[in-house]
N, C-alpha and C positions, 0 to 999 in steps of 0.2 A: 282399397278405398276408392270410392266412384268411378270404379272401371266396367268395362260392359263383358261379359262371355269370356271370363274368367273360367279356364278349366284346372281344378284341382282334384287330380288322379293318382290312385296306385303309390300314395307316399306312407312311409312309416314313420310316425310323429311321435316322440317318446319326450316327455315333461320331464322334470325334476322329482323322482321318485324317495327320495330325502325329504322333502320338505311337506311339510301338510299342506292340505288344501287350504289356502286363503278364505279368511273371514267367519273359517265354520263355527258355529257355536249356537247349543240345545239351548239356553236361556234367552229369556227377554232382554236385548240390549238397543240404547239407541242407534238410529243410523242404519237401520234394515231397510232394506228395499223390500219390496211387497210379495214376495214368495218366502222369507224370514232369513235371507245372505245376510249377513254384516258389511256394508260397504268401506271402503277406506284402508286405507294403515292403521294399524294400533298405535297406542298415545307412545312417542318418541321419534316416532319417523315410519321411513319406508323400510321394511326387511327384506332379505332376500324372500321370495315367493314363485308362484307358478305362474305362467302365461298362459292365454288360451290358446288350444292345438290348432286352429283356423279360427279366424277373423274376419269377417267381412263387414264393412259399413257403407253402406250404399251402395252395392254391387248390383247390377242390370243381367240376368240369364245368367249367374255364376250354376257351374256342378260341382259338386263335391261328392268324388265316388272315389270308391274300394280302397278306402286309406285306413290304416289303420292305427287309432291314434289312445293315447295313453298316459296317464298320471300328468295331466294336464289340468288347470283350472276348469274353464270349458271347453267338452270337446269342441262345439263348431257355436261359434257366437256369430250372431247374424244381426246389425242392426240397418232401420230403414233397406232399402232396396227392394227388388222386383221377380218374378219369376224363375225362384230360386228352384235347384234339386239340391236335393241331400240322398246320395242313395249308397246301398253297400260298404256302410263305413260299420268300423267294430271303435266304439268305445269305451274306455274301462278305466276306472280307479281316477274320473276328476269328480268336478264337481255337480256340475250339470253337464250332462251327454250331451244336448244342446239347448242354446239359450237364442229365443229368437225374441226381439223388442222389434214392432211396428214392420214387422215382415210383410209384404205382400206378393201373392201366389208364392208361398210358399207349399213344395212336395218332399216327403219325409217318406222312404220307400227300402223295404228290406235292408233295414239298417239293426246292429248287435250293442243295444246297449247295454251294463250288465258293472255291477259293483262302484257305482258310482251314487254323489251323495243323491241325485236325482237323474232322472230320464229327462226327457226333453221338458224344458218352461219354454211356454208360448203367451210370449205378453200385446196385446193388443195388435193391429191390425187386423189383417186373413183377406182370402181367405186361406185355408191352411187345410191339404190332405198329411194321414198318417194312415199308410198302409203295408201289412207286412211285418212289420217290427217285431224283433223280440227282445223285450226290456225287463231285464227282472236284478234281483238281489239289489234295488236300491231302496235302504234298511236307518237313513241318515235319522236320528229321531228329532232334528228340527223339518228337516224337508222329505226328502224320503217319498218322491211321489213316481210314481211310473211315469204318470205323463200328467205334467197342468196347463189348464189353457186358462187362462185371465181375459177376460173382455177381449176374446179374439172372435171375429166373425167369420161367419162360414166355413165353419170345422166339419171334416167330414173325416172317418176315423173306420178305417175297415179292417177286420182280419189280424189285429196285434194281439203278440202272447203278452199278457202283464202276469209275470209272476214274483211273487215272495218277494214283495216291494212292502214299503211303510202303507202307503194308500195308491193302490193300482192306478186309478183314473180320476182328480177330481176339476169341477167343472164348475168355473164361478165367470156371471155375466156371459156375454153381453146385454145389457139393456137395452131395450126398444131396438131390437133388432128379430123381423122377422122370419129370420131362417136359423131352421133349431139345427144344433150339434147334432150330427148323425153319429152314431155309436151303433155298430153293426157287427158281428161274424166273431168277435173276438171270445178269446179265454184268459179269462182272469180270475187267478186261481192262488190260494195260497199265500196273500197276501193278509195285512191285520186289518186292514179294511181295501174293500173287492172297489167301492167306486163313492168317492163323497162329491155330493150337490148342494149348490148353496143354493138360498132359494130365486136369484137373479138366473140360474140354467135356465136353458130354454135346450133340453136335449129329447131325442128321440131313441131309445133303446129297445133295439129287437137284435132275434136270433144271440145275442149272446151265450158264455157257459161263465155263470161264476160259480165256483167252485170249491168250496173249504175255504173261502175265505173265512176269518174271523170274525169278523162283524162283515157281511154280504152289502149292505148300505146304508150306507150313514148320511143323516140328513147334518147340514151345517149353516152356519152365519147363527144371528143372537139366537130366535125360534125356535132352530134344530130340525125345521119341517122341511126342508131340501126342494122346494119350488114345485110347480105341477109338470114334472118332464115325464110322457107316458111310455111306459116297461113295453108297448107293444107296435108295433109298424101294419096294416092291413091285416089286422088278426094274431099276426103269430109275434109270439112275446120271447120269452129266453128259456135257455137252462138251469134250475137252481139244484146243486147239491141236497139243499134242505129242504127241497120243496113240500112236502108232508108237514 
């Protein structure tokens, strides 16, 4: 908490694998925060529960590399702070792989997410790289999303595998913000839906492969129409499995 060039290396971080993930739950209930967690204790008090594998709030140049962290709430929670890395970390079996609220320069770089209820939530600030990643088997069917970004600015997103997740990529806001969500190189493949846009995106998709996804893209918010974010960058556009 409000320290500067924090280095977190090379640890094995093993949660409470007895215990469920905290808050989960597929129905509508009050008290969700805006990716659909249940926040809080359930009605009687505190129960024993899981913590998150790394925490940071307000940390200035923190790393957080080659750790390997496990049956944890969230793998690497980040709130406020500055010119973060997250690189080469393997996480598995929390909640959210990571959870960043109001991050700024945050880098997310060949990092193993994988059976966790989601991949990375990114809530407001940026701006925010993710490049390299491979994020798959997150299957949660409240959240279940390979990667979300919520009203974060200047997303730039290269080269991640998203596989056989709930919804590979979706991408909601920012408003009145002139630089679109790059979405570039990746393969997203096998998932039940490949990449959902609400219609606040402002993204730029080229070179991609999606692949057998289930539903390839889904338009979201009331309308369903998914904003005008254009499939192609200087001509060249993506790969689709179904393209025929």
């Amino acid at each position: 908490e409000g320290v500067k060039d924090a280095q977190i290396i090379g640890n094995v971080i093993e949660g409470r694998a007895s215990v469920a993930v905290s808050g989960q739950s597929p129905t509508p209930m009050a008290g969700k925060d805006m990716a659909g967690m249940v926040m809080g204790a359930g009605k009687g008090g505190a129960s024993a529960a899981r913590g998150d594998g790394v925490s940071l709030f307000n940390a200035i140049r923190p790393v957080v590399s080659g750790n390997a962290i496990s049956d944890v709430r969230d793998g690497i929670y980040l709130e406020y702070g500055a010119d973060t890395r997250i690189e080469c970390n393997s996480v598995l079996r929390g909640r959210y792989a990571m959870h960043s609220m109001y991050g700024k320069s945050v880098i997310v770089a060949r990092n193993h997410f994988a059976t966790n209820e989601s991949g990375p939530v990114m809530m407001y600030g940026g701006p925010v790289s993710l490049e390299g990643n491979v994020i798959r088997d997150e299957q949660s069917p409240a959240t279940g999303f390979g990667a979300l970004f919520l009203d974060v600015g200047g997303v730039t997103l290269v080269r991640n595998v998203m596989v056989s997740n709930r919804i590979g990529l979706q991408i909601e806001g920012p408003l009145d913000d002139p630089r679109p969500t790059i979405v570039e190189l990746h393969t997203i493949a096998l998932n039940q839906i490949g990449v959902g846009l609400y219609p606040t995106a402002n993204a730029s998709l080229s070179q991609n492969s999606l692949v057998e996804n289930t539903v390839q893209v889904l338009g979201l918010g009331p309308q369903g129409g998914g904003g005008n974010s254009p499939w192609s960058s200087k001509g060249v556009g993506n790969y689709w499995s179904d393209y025929r």
